[in-house]
C-alpha positions as CSV (number, residue, x, y, z in Angstrom):
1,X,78.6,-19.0,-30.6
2,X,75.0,-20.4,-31.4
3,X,75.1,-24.1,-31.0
4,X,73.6,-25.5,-34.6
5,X,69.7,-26.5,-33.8
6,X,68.8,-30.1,-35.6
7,X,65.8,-30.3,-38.2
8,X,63.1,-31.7,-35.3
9,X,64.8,-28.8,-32.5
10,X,63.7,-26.0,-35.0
11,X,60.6,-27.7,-35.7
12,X,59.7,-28.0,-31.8
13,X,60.7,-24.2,-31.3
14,X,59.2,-22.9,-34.2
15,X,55.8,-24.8,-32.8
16,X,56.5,-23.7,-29.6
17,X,56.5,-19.8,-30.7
18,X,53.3,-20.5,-32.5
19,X,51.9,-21.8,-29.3
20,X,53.1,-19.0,-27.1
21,X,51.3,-15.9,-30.1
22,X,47.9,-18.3,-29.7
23,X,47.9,-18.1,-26.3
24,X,47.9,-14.5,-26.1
25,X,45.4,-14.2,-28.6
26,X,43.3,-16.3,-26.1
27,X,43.6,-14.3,-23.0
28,X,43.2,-11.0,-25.2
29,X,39.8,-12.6,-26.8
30,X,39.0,-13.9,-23.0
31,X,38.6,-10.3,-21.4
32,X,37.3,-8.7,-25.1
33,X,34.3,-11.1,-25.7
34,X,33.0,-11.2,-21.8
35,X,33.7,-7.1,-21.8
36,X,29.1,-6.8,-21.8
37,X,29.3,-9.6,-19.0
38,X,31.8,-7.6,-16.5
39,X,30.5,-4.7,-17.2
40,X,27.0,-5.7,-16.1
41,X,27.9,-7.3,-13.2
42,X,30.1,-4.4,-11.8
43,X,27.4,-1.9,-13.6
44,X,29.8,0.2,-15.1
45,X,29.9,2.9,-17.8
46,X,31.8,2.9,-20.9
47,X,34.1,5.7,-19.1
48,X,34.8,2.8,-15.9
49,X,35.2,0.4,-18.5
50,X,38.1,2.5,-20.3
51,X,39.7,3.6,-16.9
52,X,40.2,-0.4,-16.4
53,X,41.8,-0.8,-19.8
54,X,43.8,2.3,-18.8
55,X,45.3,0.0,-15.7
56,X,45.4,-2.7,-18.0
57,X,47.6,-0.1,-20.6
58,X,49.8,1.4,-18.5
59,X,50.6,-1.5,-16.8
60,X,51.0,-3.4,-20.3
61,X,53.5,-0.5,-21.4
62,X,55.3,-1.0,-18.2
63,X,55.5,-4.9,-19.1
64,X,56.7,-3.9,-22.7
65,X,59.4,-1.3,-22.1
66,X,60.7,-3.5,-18.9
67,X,60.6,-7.0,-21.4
68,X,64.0,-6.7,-22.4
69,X,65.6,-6.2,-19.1
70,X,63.5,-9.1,-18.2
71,X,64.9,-10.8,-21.1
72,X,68.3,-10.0,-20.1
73,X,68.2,-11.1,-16.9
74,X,66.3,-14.1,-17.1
75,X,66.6,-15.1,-20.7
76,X,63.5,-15.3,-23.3
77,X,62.9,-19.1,-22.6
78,X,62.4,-18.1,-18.7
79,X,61.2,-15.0,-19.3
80,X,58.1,-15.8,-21.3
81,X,57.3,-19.1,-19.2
82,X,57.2,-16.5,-15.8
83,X,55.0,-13.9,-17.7
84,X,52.7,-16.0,-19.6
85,X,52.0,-17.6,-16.0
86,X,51.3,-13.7,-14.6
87,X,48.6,-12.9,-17.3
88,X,47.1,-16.5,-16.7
89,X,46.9,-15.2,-13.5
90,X,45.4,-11.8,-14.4
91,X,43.0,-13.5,-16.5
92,X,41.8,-15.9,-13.7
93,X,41.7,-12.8,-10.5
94,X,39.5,-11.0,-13.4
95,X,37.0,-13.5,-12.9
96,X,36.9,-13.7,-9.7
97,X,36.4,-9.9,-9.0
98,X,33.6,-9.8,-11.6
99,X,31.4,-12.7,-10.7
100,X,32.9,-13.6,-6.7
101,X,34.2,-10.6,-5.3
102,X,32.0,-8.2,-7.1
103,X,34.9,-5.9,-7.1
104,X,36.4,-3.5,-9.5
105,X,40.0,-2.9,-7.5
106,X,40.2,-7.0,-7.9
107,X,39.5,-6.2,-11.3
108,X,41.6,-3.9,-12.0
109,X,44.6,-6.4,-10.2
110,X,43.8,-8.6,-12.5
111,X,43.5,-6.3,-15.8
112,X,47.2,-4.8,-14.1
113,X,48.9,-9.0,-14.0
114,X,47.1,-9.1,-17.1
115,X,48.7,-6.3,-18.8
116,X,51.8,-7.1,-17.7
117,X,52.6,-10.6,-18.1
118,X,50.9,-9.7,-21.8
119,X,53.4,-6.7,-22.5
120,X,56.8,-8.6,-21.7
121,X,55.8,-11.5,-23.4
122,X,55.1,-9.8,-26.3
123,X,58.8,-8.5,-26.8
124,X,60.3,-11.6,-26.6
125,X,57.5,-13.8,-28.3
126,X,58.2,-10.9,-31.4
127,X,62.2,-11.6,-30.7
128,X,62.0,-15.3,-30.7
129,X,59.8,-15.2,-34.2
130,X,62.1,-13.0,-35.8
131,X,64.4,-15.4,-35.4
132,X,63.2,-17.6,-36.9
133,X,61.9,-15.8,-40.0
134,X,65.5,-14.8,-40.6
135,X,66.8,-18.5,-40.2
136,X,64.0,-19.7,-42.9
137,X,64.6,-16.6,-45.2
138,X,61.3,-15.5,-46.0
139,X,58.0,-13.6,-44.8
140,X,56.9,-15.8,-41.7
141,X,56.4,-13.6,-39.3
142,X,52.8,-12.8,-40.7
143,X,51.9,-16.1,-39.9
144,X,52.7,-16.1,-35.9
145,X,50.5,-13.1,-36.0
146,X,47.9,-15.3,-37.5
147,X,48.2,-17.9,-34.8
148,X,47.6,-14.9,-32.1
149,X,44.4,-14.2,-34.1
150,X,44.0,-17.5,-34.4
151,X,43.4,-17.4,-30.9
152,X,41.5,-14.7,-30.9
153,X,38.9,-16.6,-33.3
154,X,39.0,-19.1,-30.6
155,X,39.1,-16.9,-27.6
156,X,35.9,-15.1,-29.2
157,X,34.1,-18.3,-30.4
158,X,34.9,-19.9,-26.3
159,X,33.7,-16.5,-25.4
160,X,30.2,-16.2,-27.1
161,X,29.4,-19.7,-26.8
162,X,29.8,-19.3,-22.7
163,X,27.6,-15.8,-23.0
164,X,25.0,-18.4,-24.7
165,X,25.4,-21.1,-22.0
166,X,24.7,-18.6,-19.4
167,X,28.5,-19.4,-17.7
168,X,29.7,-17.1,-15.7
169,X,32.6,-15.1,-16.2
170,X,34.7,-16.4,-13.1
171,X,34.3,-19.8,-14.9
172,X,34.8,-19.0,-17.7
173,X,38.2,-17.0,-16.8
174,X,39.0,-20.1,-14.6
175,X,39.3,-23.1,-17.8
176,X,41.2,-20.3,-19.9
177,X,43.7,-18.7,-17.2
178,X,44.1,-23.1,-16.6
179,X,45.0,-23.5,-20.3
180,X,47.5,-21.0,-21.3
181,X,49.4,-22.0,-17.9
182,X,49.7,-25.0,-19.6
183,X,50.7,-24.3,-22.7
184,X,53.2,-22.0,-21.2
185,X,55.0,-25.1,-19.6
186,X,54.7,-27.2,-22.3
187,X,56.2,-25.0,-24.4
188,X,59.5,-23.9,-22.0
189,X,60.4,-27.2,-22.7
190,X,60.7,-26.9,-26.5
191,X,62.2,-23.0,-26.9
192,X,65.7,-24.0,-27.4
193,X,68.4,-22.4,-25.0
194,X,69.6,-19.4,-27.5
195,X,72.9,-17.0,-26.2
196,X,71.2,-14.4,-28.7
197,X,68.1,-14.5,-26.6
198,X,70.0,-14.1,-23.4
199,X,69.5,-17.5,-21.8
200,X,71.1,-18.7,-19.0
201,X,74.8,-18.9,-20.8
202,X,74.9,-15.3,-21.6
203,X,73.8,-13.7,-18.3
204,X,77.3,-12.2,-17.3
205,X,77.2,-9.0,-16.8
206,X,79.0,-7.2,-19.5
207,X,76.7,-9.3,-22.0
208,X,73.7,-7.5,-20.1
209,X,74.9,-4.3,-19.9
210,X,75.8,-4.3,-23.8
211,X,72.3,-5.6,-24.8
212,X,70.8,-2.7,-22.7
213,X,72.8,-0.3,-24.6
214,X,72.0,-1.3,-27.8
215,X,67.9,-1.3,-27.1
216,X,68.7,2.7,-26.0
217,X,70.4,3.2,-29.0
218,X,67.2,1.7,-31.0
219,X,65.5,4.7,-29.7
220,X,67.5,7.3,-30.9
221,X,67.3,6.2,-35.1
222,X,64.6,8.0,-36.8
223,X,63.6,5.0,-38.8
224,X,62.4,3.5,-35.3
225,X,59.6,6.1,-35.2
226,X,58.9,6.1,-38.6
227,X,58.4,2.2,-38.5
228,X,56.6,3.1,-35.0
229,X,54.1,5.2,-36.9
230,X,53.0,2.6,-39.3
231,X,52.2,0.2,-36.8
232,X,50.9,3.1,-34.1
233,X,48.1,3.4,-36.7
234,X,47.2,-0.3,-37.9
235,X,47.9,-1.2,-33.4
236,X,45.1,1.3,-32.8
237,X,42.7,-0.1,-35.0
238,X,43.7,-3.8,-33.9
239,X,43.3,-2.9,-30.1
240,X,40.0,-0.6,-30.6
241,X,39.2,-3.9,-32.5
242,X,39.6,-6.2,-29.7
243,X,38.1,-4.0,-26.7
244,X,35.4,-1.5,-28.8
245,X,33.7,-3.8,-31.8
246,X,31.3,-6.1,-28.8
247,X,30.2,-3.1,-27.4
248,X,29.8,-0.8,-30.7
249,X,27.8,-4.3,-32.2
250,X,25.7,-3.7,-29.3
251,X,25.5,-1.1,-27.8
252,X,26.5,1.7,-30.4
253,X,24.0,-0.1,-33.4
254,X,22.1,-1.9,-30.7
255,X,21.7,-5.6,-31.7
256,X,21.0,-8.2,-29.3
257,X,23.2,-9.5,-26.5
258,X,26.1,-11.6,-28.3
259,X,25.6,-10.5,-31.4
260,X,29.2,-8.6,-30.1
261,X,31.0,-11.6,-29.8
262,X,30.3,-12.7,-33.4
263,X,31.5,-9.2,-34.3
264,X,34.8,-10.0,-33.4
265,X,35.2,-13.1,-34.5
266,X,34.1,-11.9,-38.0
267,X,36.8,-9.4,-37.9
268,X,39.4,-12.0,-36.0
269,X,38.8,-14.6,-38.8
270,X,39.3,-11.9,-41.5
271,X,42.9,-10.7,-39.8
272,X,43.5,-14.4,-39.6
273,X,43.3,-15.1,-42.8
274,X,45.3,-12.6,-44.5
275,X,48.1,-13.4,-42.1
276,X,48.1,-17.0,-42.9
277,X,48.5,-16.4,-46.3
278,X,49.7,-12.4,-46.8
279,X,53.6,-14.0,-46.5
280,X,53.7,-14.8,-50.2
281,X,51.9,-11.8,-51.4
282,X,54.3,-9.3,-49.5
283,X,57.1,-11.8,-50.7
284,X,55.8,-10.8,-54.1
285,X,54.7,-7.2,-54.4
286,X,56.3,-5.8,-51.4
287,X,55.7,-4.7,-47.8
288,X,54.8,-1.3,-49.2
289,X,52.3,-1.8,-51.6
290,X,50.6,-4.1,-49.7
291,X,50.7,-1.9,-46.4
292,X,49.2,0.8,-48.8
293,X,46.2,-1.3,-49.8
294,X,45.6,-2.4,-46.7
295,X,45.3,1.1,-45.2
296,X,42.6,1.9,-47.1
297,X,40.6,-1.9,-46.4
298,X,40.7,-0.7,-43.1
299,X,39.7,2.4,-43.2
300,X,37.0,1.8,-45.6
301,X,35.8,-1.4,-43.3
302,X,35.8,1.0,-40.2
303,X,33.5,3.4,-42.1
304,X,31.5,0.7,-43.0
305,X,31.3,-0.6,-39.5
306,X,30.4,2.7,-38.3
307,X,27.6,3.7,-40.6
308,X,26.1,0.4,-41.6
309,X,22.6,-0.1,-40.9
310,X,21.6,-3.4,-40.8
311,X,23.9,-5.8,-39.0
312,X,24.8,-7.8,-42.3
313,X,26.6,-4.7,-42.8
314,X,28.4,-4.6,-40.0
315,X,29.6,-8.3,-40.4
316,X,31.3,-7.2,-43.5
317,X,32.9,-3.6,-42.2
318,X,34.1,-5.5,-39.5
319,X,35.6,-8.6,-41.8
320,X,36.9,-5.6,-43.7
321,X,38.4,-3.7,-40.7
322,X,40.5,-7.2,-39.8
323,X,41.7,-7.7,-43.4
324,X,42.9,-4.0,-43.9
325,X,44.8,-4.2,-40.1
326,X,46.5,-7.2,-40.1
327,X,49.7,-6.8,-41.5
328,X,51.0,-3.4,-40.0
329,X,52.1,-4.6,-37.0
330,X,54.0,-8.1,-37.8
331,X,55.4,-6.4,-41.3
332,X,56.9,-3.5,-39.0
333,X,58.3,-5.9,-36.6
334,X,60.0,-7.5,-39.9
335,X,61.0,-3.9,-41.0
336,X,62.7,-3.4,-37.7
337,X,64.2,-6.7,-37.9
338,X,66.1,-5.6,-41.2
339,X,69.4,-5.3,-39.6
340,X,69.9,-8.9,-37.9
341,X,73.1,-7.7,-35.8
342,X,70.4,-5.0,-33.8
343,X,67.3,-7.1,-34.2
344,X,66.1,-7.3,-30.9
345,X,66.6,-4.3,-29.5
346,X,64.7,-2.1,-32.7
347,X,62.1,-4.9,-32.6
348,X,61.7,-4.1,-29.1
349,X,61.4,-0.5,-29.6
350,X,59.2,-0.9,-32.5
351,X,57.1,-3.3,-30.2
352,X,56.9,-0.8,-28.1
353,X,55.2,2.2,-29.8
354,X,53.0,-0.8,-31.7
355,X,51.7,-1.4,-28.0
356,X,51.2,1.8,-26.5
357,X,48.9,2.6,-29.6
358,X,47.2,-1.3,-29.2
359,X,47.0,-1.4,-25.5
360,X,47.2,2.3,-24.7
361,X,44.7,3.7,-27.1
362,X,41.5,1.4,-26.3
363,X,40.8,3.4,-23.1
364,X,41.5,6.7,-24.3
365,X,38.6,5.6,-26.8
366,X,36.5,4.8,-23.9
367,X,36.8,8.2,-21.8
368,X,36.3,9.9,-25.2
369,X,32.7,8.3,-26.5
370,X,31.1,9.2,-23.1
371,X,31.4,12.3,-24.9
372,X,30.9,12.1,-28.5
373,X,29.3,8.5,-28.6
374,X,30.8,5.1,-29.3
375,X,30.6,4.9,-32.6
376,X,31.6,8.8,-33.4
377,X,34.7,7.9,-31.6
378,X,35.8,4.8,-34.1
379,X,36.2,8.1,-37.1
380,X,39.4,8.6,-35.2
381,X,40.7,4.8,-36.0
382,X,39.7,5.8,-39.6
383,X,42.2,9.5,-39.7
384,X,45.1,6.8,-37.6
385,X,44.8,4.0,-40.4
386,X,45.0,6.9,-42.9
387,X,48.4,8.0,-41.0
388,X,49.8,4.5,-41.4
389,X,49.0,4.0,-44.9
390,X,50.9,7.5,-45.6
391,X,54.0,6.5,-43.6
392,X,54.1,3.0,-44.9
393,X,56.9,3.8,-47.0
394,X,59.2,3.6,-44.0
395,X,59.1,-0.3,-44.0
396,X,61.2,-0.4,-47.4
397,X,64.0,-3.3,-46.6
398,X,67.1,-2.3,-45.8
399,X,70.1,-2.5,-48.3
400,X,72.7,-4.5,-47.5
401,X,75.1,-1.1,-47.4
402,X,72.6,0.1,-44.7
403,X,72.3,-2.3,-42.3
404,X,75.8,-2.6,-39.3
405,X,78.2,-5.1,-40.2
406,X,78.8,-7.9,-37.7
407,X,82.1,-6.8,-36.5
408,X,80.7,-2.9,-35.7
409,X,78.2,-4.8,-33.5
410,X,80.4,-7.1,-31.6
411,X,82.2,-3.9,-30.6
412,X,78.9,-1.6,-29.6
């Protein structure tokens, strides 16, 4: 049984949680807006560039489909204090092989402790906020989102403003890799100890080897890939977002040197806002509808984005391009969370299609514009956000007749 949490416990977690979604936002934004920087110093080509984000994806997918074993074994409170501490790590080796080493396989370490500290995290950071939503009883889980492009805004505005000061990137990577470690300690001592999370309590075996049974199961419901599909679209366009809009500012309309850097934070502040305030409005009219919309906000800012010709324009395709994709993912991670008695293990499989397509995709971008051209390449974001708006029925809540009843579970 879950030991009742007092009114300040909640409070502490709930901050804590908020905290942890920032924090990734942060080292995300870190790499994205200094993206120009390494690539200079290494000299690199879009394609090299995309073959490190292809280290940093695979080894990000690894992180994500291995985060509930990690979970299991460790607990989430443990488990996301020991990963956040790995990507801090990436972030800060990152640095150092672009601006000390001057070496792409440090890089690449880095992007790889990156990836995968980021990936695991991300499970049980989604696990921990579901949670919570479901304890408060209405949309919330919008709202963490916002708090990891929260920190993207901030990641971005750290980011451009050390292009502009000339600071290196090892630096830079240095005070940032330094920050989240702290905020990953601070915050292990808030997350409360939870048996449905798999602390410390719950590690015998048979509790393991039930929990890992259930996440297979996840994968075998076709409303996984359904849900999986509506976020593989809206995840692409968020992670061609976060690695693609500096260098298509740039390069692909070519504006001056940090004129990138605003360029995502334009399009981080406009995902930020909707998912501070989208809760009510999805509380109101739907996730459908509003999934719907959004589809084609994206797609129209991506367009925009793509064929704008003054950089004005671009500001606003890119403000739009945040707006239209910043829902998908945390409104399918509340779709999979319908049933509470499988929660985590169908949030973890929907985390981790939503993260293939976020983390995964970016570099198959990269390899593909050496081809076709940067910005050509961003017309295939538009045909993915198209998909998702199509298949956004799939996030319909569940009826209570649908979802497993408590004592089926105990059982599975």
């Amino acid at each position: 049984m879950e030991t009742a949490l007092s009114r300040s416990q909640f409070v502490r977690w709930r901050a804590a949680i908020f905290a942890i979604f920032l924090a990734s936002g942060l080292s995300i934004a870190t790499w994205a807006s200094r993206v120009p920087g390494i690539k200079e110093a290494l000299g690199l080509d879009n394609a090299q560039v995309g073959l490190i984000l292809l280290g940093m994806g695979v080894s990000s997918i690894i992180g994500i489909s291995t985060g509930p074993a990690v979970m299991a074994r460790l607990g989430a409170r443990r488990g996301m204090l020991l990963t956040m501490l790995t990507f801090a790590s990436g972030i800060v080796l990152v640095g150092l092989g672009a601006n000390v080493f001057g070496s792409v396989p440090v890089v690449i370490v880095g992007m790889v402790l990156f990836g995968f500290g980021n990936g695991s995290v991300d499970v049980m950071m989604n696990v921990e906020a579901t949670a919570i939503e479901q304890q408060m009883g209405r949309t919330i889980l919008p709202v963490f989102h916002a708090f990891f492009s929260f920190g993207t805004v901030i990641g971005a505005g750290i980011g451009a403003l050390a292009a502009q000061l000339s600071i290196n990137v090892a630096t830079h990577a240095a005070i940032m890799g330094a920050l989240i470690a702290l905020i990953a300690i601070v915050c292990f001592f808030q997350v409360p100890v939870r048996e449905a999370a798999l602390d410390p309590a719950a590690h015998e075996t048979p509790a393991f080897r039930a929990r890992m049974h259930t996440a297979l199961e996840a994968w075998r419901e076709p409303r996984t890939y359904l849900i999986g599909v509506v976020m593989l679209g809206m995840s692409f366009a968020e992670g061609g977002a976060n690695d693609w809009i500096a260098l298509g500012t740039e390069q692909g309309h070519g504006f001056a040197e940090g004129t990138g850097a605003v360029s995502l934070a334009v399009f981080s502040v406009g995902m930020t806002v909707v998912r501070l305030f989208g809760g009510p409005l999805v509380d109101r009219f739907g996730r459908v509808l509003v999934l719907r919309i959004l589809a084609v906000t994206a797609a129209s800012g991506i367009l925009l984005f793509i064929l704008a010709p003054t950089f004005p324009l671009v500001l606003v395709g890119a403000a739009l391009w945040g707006i239209g994709a910043s829902l998908g993912f945390p409104l399918g991670m509340s779709a999979a969370a319908d049933d509470p008695a499988k929660a985590a293990a169908r949030v973890s499989a929907a985390a981790t299609i939503g993260y293939i397509a976020f983390l995964g995709g970016p570099p198959v971008l990269g390899i593909i514009s050496e081809h076709i051209g940067l910005l050509n390449t961003l017309f295939i974001l538009v045909a993915l956000v198209v998909m998702s708006g199509l298949f956004s029925g799939a996030a319909r809540p569940l009826r209570d007749d649908e979802k497993t009843p408590v004592a089926t579970a105990a059982q599975d």
